[in-house]
VOFIPA-872639 format. One record per residue: residue in one letter; x, y, z of N, C-alpha, C, O in turn. Coordinates in steps of 0.2 Angstrom, whole numbers, padded with zeros to 4 digits, always signed. Layout:
BEGIN
aXYZXYZXYZXYZ;...
***
This chain:
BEGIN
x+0004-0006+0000+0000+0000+0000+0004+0006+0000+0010+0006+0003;x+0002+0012-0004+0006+0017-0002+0004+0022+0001-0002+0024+0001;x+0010+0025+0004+0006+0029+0010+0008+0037+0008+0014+0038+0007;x+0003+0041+0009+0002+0047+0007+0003+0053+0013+0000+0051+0018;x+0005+0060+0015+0008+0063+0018+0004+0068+0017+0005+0069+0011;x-0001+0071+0019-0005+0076+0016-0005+0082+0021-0009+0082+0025;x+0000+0088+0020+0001+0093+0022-0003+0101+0020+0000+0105+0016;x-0010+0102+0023-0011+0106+0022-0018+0109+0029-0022+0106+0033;x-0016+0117+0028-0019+0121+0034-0027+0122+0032-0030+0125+0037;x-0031+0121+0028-0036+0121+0026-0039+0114+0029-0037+0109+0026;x-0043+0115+0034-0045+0108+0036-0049+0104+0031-0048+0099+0028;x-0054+0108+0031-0059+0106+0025-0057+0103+0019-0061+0099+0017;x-0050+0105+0015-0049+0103+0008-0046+0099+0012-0049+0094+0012;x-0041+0098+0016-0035+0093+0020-0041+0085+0019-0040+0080+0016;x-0047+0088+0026-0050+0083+0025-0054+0078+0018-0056+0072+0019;x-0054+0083+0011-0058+0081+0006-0051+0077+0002-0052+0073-0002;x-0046+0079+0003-0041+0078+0001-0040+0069+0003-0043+0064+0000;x-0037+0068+0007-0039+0062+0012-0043+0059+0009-0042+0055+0005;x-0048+0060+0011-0056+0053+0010-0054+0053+0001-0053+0047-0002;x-0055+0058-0003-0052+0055-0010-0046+0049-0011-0045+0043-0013;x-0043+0053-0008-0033+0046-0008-0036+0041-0006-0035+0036-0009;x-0039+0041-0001-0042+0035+0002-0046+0030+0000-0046+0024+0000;x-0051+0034-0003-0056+0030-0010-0055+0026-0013-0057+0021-0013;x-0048+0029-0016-0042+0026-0021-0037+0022-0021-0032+0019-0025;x-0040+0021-0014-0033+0014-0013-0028+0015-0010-0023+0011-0010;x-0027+0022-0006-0020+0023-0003-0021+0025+0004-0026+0025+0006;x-0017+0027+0007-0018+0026+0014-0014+0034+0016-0008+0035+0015;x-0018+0038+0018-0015+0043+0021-0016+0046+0026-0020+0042+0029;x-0014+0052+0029-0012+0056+0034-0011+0062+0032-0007+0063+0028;x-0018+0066+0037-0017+0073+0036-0014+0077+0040-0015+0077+0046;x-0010+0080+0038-0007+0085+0046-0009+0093+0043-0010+0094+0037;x-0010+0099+0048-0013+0105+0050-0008+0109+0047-0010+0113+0042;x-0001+0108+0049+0006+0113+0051+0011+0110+0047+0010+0105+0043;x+0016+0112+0047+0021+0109+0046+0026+0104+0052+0030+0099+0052;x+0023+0108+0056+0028+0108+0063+0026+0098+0063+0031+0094+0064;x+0018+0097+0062+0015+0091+0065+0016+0087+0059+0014+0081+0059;x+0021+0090+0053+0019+0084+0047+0029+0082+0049+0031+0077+0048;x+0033+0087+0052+0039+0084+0055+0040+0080+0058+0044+0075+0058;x+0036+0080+0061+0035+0072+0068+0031+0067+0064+0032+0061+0064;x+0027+0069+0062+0024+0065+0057+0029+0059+0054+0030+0053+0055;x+0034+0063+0048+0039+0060+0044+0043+0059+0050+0048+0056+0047;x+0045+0059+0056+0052+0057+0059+0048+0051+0063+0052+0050+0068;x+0043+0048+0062+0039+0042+0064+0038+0038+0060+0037+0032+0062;x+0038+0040+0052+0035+0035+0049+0037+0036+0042+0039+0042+0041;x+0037+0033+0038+0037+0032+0031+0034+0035+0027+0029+0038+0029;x+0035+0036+0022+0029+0040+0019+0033+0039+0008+0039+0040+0007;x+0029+0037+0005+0032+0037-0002+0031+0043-0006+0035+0044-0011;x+0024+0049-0005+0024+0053-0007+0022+0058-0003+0018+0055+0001;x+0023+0065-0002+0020+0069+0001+0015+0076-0002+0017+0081-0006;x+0010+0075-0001+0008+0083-0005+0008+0088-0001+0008+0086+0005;x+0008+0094+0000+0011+0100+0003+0008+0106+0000+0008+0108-0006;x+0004+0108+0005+0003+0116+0004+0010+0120+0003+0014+0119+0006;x+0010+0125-0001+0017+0129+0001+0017+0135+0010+0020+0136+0015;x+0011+0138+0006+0009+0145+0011+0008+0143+0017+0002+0142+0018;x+0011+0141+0021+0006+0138+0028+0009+0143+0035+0013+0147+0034;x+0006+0142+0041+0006+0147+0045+0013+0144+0048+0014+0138+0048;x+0017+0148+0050+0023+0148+0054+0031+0143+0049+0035+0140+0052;x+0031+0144+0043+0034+0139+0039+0031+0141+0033+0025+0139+0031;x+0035+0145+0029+0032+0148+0020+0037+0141+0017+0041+0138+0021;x+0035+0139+0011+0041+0137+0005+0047+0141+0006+0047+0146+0008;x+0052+0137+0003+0056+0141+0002+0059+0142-0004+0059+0137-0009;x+0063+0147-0005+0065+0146-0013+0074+0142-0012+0078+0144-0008;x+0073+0138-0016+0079+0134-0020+0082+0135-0025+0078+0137-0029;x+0089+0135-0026+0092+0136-0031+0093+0130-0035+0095+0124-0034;x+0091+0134-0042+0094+0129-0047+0098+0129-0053+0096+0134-0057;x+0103+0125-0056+0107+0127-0059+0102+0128-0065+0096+0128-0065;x+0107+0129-0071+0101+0133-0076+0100+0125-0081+0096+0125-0086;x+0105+0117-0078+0103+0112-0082+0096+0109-0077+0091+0107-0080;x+0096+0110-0072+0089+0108-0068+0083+0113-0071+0077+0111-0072;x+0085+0120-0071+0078+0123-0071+0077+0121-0078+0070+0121-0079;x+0079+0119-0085+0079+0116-0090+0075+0110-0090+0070+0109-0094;x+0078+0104-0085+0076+0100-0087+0067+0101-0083+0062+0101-0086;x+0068+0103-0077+0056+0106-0074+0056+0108-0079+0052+0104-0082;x+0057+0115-0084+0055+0117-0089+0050+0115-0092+0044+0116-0091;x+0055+0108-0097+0051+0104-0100+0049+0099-0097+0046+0097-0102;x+0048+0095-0092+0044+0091-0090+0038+0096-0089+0032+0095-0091;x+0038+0099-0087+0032+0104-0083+0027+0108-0090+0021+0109-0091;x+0033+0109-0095+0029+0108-0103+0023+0104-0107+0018+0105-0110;x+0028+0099-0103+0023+0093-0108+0021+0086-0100+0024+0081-0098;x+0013+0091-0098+0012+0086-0093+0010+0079-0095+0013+0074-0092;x+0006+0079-0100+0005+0071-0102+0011+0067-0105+0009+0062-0107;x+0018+0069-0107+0022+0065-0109+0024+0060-0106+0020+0058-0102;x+0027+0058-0106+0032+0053-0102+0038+0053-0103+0039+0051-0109;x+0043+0054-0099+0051+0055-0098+0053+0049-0096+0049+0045-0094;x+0059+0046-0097+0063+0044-0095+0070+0046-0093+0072+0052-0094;x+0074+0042-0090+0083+0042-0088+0084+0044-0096+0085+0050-0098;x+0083+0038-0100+0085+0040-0108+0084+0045-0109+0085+0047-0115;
***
């Protein structure tokens, strides 16, 4: 089963979010904060996380990237029905 990490401060979508993943066959956990999805991930496993950015006490952060990384999201982010590989 895979288990899903569901980070966001909107309870109501958190919660609509969840009961969806769940639907579906995967197995998830909503956390409120950031603070609570830390302890979360220092507990447990997790194969995929979704993530609000904006959240209270904890913004996103920006990351540096070189200009072959911002290249390659470019185009992945281009062409969302494609499929990439290593090759």
């Amino acid at each position: 089963m895979i288990h899903i990490l569901v980070v966001e401060d909107d309870t109501k979508l958190n919660q609509i979010v969840c009961t969806y993943l769940n639907d579906s066959g995967f197995q998830t956990k909503g956390c409120l904060n950031a603070k609570e999805a830390y302890e979360e991930m220092y507990h447990n496993l997790y194969e995929l996380i979704i993530s609000d950015i904006m959240m209270p006490e904890i913004d996103g952060e920006e990351i540096s990237l070189t200009t072959r990384e911002f290249h390659l999201i470019y185009k992945l982010l281009s062409y969302p029905k494609k499929t990439f590989s290593r090759a």
